[in-house]
C-alpha positions as YAML, in Angstrom:
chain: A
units: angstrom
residues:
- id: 1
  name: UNK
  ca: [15.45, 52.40, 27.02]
- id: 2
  name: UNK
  ca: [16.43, 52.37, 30.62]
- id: 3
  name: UNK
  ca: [18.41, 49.00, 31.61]
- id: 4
  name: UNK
  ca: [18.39, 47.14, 34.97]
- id: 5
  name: UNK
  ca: [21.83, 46.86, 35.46]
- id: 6
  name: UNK
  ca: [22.88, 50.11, 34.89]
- id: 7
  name: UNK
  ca: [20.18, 51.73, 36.95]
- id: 8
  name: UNK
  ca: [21.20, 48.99, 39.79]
- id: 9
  name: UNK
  ca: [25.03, 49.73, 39.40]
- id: 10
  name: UNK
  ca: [24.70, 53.84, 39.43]
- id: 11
  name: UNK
  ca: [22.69, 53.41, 42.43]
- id: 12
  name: UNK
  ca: [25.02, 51.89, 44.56]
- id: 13
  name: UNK
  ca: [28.20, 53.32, 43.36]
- id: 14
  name: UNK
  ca: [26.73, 57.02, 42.23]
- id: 15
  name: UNK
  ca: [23.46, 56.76, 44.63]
- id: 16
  name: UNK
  ca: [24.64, 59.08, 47.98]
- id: 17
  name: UNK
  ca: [25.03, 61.34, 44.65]
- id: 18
  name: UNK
  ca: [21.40, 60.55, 42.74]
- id: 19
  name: UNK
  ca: [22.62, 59.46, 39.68]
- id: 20
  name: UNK
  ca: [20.43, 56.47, 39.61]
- id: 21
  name: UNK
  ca: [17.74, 58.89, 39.87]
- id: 22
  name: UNK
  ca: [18.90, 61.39, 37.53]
- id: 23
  name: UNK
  ca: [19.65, 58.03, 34.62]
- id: 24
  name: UNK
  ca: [15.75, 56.84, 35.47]
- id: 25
  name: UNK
  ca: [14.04, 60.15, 35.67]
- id: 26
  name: UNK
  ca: [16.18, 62.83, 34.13]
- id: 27
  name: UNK
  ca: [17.53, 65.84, 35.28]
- id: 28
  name: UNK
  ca: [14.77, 67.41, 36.97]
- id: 29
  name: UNK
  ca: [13.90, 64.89, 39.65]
- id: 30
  name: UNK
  ca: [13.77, 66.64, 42.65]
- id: 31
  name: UNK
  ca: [15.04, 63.55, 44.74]
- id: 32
  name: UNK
  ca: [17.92, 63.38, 42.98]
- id: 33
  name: UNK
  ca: [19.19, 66.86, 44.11]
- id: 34
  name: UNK
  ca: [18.22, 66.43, 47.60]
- id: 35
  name: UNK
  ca: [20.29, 63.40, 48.04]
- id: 36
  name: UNK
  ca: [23.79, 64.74, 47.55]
- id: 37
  name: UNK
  ca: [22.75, 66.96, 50.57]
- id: 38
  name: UNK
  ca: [22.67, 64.19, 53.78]
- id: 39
  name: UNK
  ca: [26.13, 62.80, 51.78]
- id: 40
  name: UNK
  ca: [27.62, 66.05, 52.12]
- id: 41
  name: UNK
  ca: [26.67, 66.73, 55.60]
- id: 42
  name: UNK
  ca: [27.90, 63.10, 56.03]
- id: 43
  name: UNK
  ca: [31.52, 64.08, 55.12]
- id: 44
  name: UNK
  ca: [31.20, 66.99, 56.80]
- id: 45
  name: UNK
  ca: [30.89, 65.16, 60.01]
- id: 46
  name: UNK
  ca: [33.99, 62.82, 58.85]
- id: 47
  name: UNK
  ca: [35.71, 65.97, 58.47]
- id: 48
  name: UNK
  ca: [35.02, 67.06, 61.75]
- id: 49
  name: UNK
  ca: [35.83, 63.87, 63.10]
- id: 50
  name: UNK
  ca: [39.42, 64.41, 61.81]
- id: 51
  name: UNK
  ca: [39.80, 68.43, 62.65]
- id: 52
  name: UNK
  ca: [38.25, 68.01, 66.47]
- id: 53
  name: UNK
  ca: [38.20, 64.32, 67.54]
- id: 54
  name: UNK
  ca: [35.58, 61.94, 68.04]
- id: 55
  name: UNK
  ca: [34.49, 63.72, 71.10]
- id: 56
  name: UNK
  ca: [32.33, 66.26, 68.97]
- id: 57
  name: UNK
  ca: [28.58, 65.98, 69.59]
- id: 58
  name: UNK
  ca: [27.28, 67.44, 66.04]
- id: 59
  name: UNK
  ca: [30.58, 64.69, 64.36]
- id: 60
  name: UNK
  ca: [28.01, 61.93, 65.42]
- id: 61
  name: UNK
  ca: [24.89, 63.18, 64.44]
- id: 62
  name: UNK
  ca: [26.46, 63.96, 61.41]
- id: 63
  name: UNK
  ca: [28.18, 60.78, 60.13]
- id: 64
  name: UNK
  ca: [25.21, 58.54, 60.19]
- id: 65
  name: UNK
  ca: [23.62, 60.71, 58.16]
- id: 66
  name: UNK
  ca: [26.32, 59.21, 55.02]
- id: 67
  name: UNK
  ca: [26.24, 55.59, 56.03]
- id: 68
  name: UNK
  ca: [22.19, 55.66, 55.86]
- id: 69
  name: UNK
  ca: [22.17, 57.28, 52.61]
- id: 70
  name: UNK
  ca: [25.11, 54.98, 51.33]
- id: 71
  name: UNK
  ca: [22.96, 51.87, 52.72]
- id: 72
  name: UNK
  ca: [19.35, 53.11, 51.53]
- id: 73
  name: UNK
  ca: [21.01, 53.43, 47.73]
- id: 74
  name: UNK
  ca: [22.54, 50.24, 48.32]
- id: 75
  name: UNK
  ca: [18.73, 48.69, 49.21]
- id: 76
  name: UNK
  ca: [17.36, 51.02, 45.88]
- id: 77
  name: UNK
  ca: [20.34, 49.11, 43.70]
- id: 78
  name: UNK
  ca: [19.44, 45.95, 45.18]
- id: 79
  name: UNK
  ca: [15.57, 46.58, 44.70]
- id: 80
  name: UNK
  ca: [15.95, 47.90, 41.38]
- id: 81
  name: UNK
  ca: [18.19, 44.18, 40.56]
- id: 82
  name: UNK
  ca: [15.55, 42.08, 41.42]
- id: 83
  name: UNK
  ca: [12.52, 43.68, 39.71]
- id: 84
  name: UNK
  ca: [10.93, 41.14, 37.50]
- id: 85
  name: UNK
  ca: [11.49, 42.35, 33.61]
- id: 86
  name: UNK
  ca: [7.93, 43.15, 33.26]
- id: 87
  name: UNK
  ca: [7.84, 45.30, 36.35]
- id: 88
  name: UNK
  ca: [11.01, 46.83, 34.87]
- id: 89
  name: UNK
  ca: [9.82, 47.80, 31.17]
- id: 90
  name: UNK
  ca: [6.25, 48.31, 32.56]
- id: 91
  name: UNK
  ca: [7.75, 51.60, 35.17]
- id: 92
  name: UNK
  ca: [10.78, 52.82, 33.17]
- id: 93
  name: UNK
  ca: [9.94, 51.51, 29.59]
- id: 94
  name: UNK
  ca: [6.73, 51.93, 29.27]
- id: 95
  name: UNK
  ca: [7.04, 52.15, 25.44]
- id: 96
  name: UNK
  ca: [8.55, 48.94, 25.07]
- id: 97
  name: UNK
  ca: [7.26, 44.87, 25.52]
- id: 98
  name: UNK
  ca: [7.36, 43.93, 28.70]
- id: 99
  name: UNK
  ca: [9.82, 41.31, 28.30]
- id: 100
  name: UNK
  ca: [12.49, 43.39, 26.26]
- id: 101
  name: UNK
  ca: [16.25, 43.21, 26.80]
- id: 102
  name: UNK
  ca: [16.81, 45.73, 29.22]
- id: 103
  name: UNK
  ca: [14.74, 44.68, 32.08]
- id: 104
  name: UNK
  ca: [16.71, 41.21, 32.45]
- id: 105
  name: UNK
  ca: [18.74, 40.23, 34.80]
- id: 106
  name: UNK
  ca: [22.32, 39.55, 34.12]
- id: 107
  name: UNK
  ca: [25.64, 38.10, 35.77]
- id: 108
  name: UNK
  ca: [26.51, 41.42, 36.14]
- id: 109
  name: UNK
  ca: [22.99, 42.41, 38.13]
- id: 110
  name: UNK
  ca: [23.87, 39.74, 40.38]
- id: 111
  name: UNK
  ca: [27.01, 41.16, 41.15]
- id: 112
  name: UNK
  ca: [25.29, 44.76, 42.01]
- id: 113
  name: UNK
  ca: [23.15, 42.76, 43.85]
- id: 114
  name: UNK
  ca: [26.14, 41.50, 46.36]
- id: 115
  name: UNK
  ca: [27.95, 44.49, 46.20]
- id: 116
  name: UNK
  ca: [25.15, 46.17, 47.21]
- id: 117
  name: UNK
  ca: [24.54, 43.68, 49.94]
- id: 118
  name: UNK
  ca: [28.10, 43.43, 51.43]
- id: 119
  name: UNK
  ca: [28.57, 47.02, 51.27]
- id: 120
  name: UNK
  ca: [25.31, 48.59, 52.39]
- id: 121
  name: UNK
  ca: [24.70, 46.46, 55.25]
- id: 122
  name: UNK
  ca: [28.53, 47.06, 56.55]
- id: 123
  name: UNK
  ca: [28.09, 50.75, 56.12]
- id: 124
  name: UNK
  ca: [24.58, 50.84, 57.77]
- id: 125
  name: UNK
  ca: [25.84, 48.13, 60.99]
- id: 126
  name: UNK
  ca: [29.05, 50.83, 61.01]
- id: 127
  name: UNK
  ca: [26.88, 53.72, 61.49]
- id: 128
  name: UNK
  ca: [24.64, 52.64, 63.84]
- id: 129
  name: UNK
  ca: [27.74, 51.22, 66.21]
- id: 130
  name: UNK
  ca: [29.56, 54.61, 65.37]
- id: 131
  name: UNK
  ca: [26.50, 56.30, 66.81]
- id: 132
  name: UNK
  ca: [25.29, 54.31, 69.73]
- id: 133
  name: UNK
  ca: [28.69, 54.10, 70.78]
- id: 134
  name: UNK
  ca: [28.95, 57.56, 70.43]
- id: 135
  name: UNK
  ca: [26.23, 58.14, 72.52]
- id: 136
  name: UNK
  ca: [26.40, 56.08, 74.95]
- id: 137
  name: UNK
  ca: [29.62, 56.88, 76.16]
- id: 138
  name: UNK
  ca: [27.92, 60.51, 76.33]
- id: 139
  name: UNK
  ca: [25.36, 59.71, 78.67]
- id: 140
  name: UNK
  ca: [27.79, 58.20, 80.78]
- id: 141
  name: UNK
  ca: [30.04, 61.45, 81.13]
- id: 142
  name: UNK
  ca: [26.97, 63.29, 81.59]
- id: 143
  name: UNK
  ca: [26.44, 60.73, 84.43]
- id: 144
  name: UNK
  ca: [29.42, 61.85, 85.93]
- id: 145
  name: UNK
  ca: [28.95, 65.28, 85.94]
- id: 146
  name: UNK
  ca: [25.74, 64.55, 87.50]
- id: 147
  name: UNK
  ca: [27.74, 62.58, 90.41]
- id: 148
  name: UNK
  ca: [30.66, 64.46, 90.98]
...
């Protein structure tokens, strides 16, 4: 028996890592090892951030890349939360009635819910400032080559 909550908490605290995936569909979803790979990439570009400065090009291209995963697991947690219990034990617990135990919502969905919320959407408006900014201020150096 899969539960809500559970599935709704691992995906935003564990999702940039597809543990919500691997609890819902085992170990051989193929999402769930392809998601650890944008995170990665994502701290790779926060690592380069530290080692050359925010004026590296590939830093922010990179860095978005773990604030959209972080926000898109956030929306999956959040998505997951608010799934009706029927919808719930019809996809993941197929076996059971459709108004068993673990498709209901709970205090404690709620608060995945917000969490989610709060924390994906700060991440995602982060990222996109980080990047536009980023860029931005790129095109106008590149103006100034151009001038000069």
């Amino acid at each position: 028996m899969k539960n809500k909550t559970v599935a709704a908490w691992l995906a935003f605290l564990g999702g940039p890592l597809g543990l919500h995936r691997f609890y819902l569909h085992g170990a051989g979803d193929m999402l769930g090892w392809l998601l650890p790979i944008p995170t990665a990439l994502g701290v790779y570009g926060i690592q380069r951030v530290q080692q050359w400065g925010q004026d590296d090009h590939f830093s922010w291209m990179l860095i978005p890349l773990l604030g959209f995963t972080i926000a898109g697991c956030a929306l999956r947690g959040i998505l997951y939360a608010l799934m009706t219990p029927q919808q719930w034990n019809a996809r993941y617990n197929p076996s059971a009635a459709p108004d068993a135990r673990p498709g209901h919502t709970h205090w404690i969905t709620i608060g995945a819910i917000v969490a989610s919320l709060m924390i994906g959407t700060a991440v995602l408006m982060a990222s996109i400032a980080f990047s536009f900014q980023r860029y931005f201020e790129y095109q106008i150096e590149e103006a100034r080559k151009i001038s000069q």
